[in-house]
Legacy VTK file of the C-alpha trace (Angstrom):
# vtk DataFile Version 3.0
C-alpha trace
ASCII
DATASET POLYDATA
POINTS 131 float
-52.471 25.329 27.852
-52.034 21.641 27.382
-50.590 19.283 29.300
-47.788 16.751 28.468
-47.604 13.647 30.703
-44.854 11.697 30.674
-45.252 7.506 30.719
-44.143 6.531 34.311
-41.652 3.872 32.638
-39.753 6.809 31.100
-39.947 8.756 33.902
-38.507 6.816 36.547
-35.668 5.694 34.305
-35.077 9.363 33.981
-35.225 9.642 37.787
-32.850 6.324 38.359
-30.447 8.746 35.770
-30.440 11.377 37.494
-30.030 10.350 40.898
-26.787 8.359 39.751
-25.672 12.034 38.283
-26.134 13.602 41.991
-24.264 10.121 43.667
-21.354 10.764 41.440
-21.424 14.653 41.973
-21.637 13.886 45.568
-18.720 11.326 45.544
-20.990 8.280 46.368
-20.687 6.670 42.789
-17.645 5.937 40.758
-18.915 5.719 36.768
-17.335 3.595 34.113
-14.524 5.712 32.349
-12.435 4.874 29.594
-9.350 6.144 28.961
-8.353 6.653 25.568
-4.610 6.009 23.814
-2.513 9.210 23.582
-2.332 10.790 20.145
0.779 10.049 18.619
2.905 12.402 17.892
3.647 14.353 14.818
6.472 13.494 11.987
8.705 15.544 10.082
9.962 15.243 6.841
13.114 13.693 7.931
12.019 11.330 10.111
9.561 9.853 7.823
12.348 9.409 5.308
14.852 8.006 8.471
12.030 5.397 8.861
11.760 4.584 4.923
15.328 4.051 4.897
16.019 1.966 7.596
13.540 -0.359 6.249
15.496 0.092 3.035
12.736 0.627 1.065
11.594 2.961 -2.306
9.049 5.707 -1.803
6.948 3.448 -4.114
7.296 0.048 -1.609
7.013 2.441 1.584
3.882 3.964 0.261
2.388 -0.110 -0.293
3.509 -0.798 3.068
1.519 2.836 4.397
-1.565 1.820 1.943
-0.769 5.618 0.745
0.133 6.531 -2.570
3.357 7.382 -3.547
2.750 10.596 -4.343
1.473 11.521 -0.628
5.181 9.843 0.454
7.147 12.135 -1.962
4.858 15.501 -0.200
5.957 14.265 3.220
9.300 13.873 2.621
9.103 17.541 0.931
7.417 18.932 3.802
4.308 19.577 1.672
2.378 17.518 3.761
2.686 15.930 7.312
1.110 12.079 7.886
-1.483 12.080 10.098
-4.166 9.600 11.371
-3.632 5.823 10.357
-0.844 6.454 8.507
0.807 8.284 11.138
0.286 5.971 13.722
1.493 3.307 11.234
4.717 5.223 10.819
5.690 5.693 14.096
5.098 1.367 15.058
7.532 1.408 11.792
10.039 3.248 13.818
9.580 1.783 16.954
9.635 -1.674 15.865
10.928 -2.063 12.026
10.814 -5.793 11.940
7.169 -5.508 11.949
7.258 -4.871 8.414
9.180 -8.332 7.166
6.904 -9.968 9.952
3.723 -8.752 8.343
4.095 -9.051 4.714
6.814 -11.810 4.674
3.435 -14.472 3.691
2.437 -12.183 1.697
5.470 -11.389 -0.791
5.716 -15.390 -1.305
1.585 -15.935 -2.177
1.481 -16.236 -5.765
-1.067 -13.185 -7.081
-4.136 -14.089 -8.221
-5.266 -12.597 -11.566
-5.741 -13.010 -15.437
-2.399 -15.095 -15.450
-3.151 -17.938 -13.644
-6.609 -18.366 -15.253
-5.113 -18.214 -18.990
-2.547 -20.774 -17.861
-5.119 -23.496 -16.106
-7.346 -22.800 -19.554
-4.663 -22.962 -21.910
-3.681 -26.602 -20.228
-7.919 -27.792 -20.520
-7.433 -26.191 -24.301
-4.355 -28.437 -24.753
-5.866 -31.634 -23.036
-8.933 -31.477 -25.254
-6.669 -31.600 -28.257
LINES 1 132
131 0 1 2 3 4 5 6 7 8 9 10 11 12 13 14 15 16 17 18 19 20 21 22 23 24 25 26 27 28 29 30 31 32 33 34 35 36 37 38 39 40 41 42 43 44 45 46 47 48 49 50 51 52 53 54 55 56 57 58 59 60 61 62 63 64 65 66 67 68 69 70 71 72 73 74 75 76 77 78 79 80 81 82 83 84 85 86 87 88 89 90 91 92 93 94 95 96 97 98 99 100 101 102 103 104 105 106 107 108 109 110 111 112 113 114 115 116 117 118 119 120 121 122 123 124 125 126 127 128 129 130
């Protein structure tokens, strides 16, 4: 049979390890804990339309606001489906606090887009200065 040895760095940070397990066991040690937010808690049907229409908004805008598409909207609000993860937590900061909505995209509704537009404009003006 063969013998494994074990380098004595590794092996007294495995001691130091496990003699902080036995001080906490013991009561002599407090270890770092983290404690982690609550899960929030599920939505029906009716309150996910209660929190569309208080922000007065079409399953199409509410889904932009969500990041969701509209479709997935439309399948919670006919109990098909039931938000969960990001988008439920999302949803219930909606309900709790509806004004964080305007707050968060009001700079972004009045940004003008970027895209094909503004590029055919700025080269139609070079095209008409060249003339």
């Amino acid at each position: 049979m063969k013998t494994v040895t074990m380098k004595s760095e590794l092996f007294a940070e495995l001691l130091a390890s496990a003699n902080e397990a036995l001080e906490h066991a013991q009561g002599k040690r407090n270890l770092k804990s983290t404690t982690l937010a609550r899960i929030a808690d599920p939505m029906d049907a009716e309150e996910v339309r209660e929190v569309r229409e208080t922000l007065q908004a079409s399953q199409a805008v509410f889904a932009h606001y969500l990041n969701v598409s509209t479709k997935l909207v439309q399948a919670w609000e006919a109990r098909r489906r039931r938000p969960e993860g990001p988008a439920l937590v999302l949803l219930r900061m909606m309900k709790q606090q509806p004004g964080l909505v305007d707050t968060f995209y009001s700079g972004a509704m009045t940004q003008k887009p970027k895209g094909k537009s503004s590029r055919s404009k700025s080269h139609r003006s070079t095209a008409t200065a060249r003339r």
